[in-house]
N, C-alpha and C positions, 0 to 999 in steps of 0.2 A: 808480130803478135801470134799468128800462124804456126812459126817456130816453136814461140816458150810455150803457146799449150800443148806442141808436141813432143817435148820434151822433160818438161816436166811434170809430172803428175799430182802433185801437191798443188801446183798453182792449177793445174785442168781440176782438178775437184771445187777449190776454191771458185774460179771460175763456172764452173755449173751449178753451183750450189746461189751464189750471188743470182744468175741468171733466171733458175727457177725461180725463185724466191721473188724479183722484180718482177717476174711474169705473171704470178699471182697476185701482186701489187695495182698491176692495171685492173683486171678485174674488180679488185678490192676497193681502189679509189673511184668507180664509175658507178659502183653500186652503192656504198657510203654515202654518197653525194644525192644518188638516185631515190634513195630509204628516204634519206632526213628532209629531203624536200617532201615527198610525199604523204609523207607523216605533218610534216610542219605549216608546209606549204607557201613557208615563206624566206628569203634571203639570210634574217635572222638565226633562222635554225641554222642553216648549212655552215654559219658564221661561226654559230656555236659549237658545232662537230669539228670547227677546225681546231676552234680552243680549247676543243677536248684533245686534241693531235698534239699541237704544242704543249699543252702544260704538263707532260711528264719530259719531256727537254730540260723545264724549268727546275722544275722538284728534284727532279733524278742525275740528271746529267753527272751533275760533280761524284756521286756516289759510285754510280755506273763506269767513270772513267777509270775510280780507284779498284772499283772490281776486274776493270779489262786487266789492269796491271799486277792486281793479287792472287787471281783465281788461274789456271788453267782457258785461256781463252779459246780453245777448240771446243772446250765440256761449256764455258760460258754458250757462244754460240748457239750448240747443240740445243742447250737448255731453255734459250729465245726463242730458238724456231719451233720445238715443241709446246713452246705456254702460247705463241701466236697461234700455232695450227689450233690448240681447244679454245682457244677468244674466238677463232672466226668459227668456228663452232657455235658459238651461241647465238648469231644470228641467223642459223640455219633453221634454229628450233625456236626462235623469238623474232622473227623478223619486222613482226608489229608495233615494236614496243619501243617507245623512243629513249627512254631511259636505258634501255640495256644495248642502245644502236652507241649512244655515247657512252657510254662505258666501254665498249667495243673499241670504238675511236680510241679514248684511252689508255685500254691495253695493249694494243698492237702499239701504237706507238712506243707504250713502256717496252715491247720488248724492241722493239726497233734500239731505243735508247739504248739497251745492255749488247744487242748485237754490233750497234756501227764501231765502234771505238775499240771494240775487241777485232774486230774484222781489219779495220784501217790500220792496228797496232800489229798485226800480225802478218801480212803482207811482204816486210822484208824477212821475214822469218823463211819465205817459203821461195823467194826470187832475189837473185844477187842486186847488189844493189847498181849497176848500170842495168839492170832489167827493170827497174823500179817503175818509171815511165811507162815502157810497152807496159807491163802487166795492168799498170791503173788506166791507161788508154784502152783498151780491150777489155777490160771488164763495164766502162763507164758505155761505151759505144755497144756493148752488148743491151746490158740495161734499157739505155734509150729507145734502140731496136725494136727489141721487144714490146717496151709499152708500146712504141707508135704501131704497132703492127696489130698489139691485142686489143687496144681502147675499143675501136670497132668490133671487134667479137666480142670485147662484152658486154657492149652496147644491143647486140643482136640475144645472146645468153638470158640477158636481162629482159629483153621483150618477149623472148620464145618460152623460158624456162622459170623466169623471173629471178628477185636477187637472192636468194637463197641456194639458188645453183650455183652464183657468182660467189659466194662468199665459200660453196663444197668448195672449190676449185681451189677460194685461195688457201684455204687449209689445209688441202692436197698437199699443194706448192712447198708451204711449210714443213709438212713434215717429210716429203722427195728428198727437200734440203738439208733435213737434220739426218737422215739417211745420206748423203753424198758424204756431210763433214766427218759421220764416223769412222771414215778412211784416212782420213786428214791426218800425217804422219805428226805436221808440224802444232805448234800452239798446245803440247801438251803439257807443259809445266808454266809455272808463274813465276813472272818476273820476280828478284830478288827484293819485295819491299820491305826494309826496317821499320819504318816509323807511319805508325796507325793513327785511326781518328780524322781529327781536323784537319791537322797536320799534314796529316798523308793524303788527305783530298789535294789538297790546297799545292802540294810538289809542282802540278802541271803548271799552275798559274806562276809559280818561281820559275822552272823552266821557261816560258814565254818570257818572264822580264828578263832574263839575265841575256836573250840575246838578242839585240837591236833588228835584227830582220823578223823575226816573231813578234817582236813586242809594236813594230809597225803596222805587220798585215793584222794585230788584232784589232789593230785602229780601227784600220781600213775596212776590213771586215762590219764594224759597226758601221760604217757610213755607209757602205753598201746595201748591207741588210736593211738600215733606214728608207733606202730607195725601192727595192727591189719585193718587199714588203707588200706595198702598195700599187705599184705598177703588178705583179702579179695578179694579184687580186681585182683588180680595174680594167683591166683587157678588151674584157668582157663589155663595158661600160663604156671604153672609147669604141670599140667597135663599132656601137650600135648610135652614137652623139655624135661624133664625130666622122667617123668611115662609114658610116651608115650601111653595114651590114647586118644580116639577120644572123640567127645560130650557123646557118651554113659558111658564113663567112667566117666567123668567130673561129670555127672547128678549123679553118682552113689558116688562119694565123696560129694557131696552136700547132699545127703540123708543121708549119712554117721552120716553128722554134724546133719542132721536134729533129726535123733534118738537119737545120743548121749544125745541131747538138750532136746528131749520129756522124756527120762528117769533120766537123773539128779536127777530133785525136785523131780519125783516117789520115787526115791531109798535113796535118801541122805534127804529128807525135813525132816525129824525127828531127824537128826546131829545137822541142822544148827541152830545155834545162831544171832540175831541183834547185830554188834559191837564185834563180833568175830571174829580176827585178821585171824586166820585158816582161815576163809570162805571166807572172805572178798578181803584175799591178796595170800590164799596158790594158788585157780585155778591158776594164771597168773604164778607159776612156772610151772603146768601141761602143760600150752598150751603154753609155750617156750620149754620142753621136748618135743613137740609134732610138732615144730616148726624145732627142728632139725634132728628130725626125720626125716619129711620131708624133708627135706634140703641132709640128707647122704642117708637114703635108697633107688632106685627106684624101689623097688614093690607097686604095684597098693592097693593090697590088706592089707599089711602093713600100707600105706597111709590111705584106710581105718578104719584100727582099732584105729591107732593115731589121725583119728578124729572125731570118735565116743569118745573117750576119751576131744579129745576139745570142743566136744559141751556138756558136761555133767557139765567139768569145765567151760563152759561158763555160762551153765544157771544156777549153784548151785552158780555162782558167783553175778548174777544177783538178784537173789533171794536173796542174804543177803545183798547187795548193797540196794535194793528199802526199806524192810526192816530196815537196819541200818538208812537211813535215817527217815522213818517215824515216828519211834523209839526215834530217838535222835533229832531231828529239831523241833521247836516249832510251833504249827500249823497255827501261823499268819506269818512264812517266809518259811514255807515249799514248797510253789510255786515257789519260787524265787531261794531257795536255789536246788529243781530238775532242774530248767533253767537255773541256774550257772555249773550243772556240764555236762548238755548238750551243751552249747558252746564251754566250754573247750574240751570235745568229739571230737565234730565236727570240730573244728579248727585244731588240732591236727590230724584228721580223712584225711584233706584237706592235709594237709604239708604231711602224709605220701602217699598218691596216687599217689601227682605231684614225691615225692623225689624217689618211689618204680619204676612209670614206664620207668623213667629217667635210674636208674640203669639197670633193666631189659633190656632192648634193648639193650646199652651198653655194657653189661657185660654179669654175667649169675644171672637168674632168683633166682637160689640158694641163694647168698648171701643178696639177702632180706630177704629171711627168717633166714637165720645164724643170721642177722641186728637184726629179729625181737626176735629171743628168747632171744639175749642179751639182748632188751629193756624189753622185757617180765621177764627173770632174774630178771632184776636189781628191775622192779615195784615191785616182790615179795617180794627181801631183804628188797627194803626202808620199805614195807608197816609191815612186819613183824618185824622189828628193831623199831616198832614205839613204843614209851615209854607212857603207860597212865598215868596219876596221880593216887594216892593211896588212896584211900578213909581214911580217919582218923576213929577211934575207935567210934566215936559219931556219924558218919556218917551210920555208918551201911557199910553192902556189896553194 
């Protein structure tokens, strides 16, 4: 990793740009969270400001995908990081106002939408493709980094300066970033797309079915995010019912994850393979074993180690995920087809929230997650039973 950022300089821009950009992100989600409670003062609201986060994934995604692959995705980029740096702008000068917090919420999201899928399409443009791994290992392991390092400082920002300084910062951030990308040699022209409209949205989603290892992990992907939905969001809730810890404990499983997450691609990126069924589908049976761990043991520190174990299978997972696709998707539907599998995420993301915090009050908190490692289970088997075709003798390996 080491290496290709010092050798390439397209991918080191990419890579610092990505990086600021997260780094501003911590702040942004500590303070967002911080506002809407105080403002609201109740679980409800924050619930709400998520549903302002997701619902331009919903809306936008498929539009955004056809943009990664029409427009110039370095100018797309550029253009994301500048409309986010004037969104977090307005809670600098409105910070009281809960309507314009969730609108806020919304906008960066929107630009989030129009940045990821041009960013993720762009990638092998900038790194040959046996470099594909390290560069999403090292970018993903930066990211992580960072937040885990800044949540606490902006947790401190926020008390000393309050969130208005939190949100200067991340608009800083933003626009650092759209200053790095204007160097960006690569992503300055757009893919060759013919055919517009519906149509042309809709190429990513043909792409995915036409090949059996896509049209699997979009499965998979659903069952996941059904799981992963809810146990995200409930954490918090088993923590305090179950492990019976306070906020301090809470914060200290959260870091848990955050470690496991920053060391994955360190320790495993030299395993992984694009289109390796292992990488691609074995985590989601980690993090269903770790899923009912949670679920039977309540030690604190056990909970711990099982999810310093989930956040390793998450990101090693992530990393042959971004990978696989880059790898295997043609780079004139490659936008489309990263926006097709974030819909289906976030949709699926949505159903398990509403269906997780319904049980939890209800019932007991536990059996969401017992819920979730069977759906975790299952994503594994489909995705690991999935059948390739076999190359014929003339074809080569």
């Amino acid at each position: 990793m080491i290496r290709l950022l010092g050798t390439s300089p397209n991918f080191r821009r990419l890579f610092l740009a990505n990086t600021v950009s997260r780094a501003g992100d911590a702040f942004n989600t500590v303070a967002l969270v911080v506002l809407v409670f105080d403002l609201t003062g109740s679980g409800i609201g924050v619930a709400g400001a998520v549903m302002f986060e997701v619902a331009p994934v919903l809306l936008l995604g498929p539009l955004a995908g056809l943009a990664a692959d029409r427009l110039p995705r370095r100018r797309l980029m550029i253009g994301a990081d500048l409309a986010r740096a004037l969104i977090a702008l307005g809670l600098v000068v409105a910070a009281g106002t809960l309507g314009v917090a969730f609108a806020v919420a919304f906008g960066l999201s929107a630009g989030a939408v129009l940045f990821n899928p041009a960013a993720g399409s762009l990638l092998p443009e900038v790194v040959g493709e046996d470099e594909v791994v390290a560069a999403n290992s090292a970018m993903w392991t930066a990211a992580v980094i960072v937040q885990i390092a800044l949540a606490p400082l902006a947790g401190l920002v926020i008390a000393t300066a309050g969130v208005e300084a939190a949100f200067a910062l991340n608009a800083a951030t933003f626009a650092a970033s759209a200053l790095i990308l204007v160097r960006l040699d690569a992503g300055r022209t757009p893919a060759d797309v013919e055919v517009r409209g519906w149509t042309g949205v809709l190429a990513g989603v043909r792409t995915v079915r036409a090949d059996p290892l896509l049209t699997r992990l979009a499965l998979v992907q659903v069952l996941a995010s059904l799981s992963a939905g809810a146990t995200g969001g409930l954490l918090v809730v088993l923590a305090d019912r179950w492990l019976g810890t306070g906020p301090q404990g809470f914060g200290f499983l959260l870091a848990s994850i955050g470690f496991g997450a920053a060391l994955g691609p360190l320790a495993l990126r030299r395993f992984i393979r694009p289109g390796d069924k292992r990488w691609l589908f074995g985590p989601f049976a980690v993090r269903g074993g770790v899923d009912l761990t949670l679920a039977a043991i309540p030690n604190p520190v056990v909970a711990a180690g099982a999810l310093v174990a989930y956040g390793m299978s998450t990101s090693t997972g992530m990393v042959a995920y971004q990978s696989t696709l880059q790898t295997t998707v043609p780079a004139e539907t490659r936008g489309r087809a990263f926006a097709f599998y974030d819909v289906l995420w976030n949709t699926a993301r949505l159903l398990s929230l509403a269906a997780g915090g319904v049980v939890a009050e209800l019932t007991d908190v536990r059996l969401v997650y017992v819920a979730s490692a069977i759906l975790l289970l299952a994503a594994a088997t489909v995705g690991l039973t999935t059948k390739l075709p076999t190359a014929s003798p003339d074809e080569g390996p």
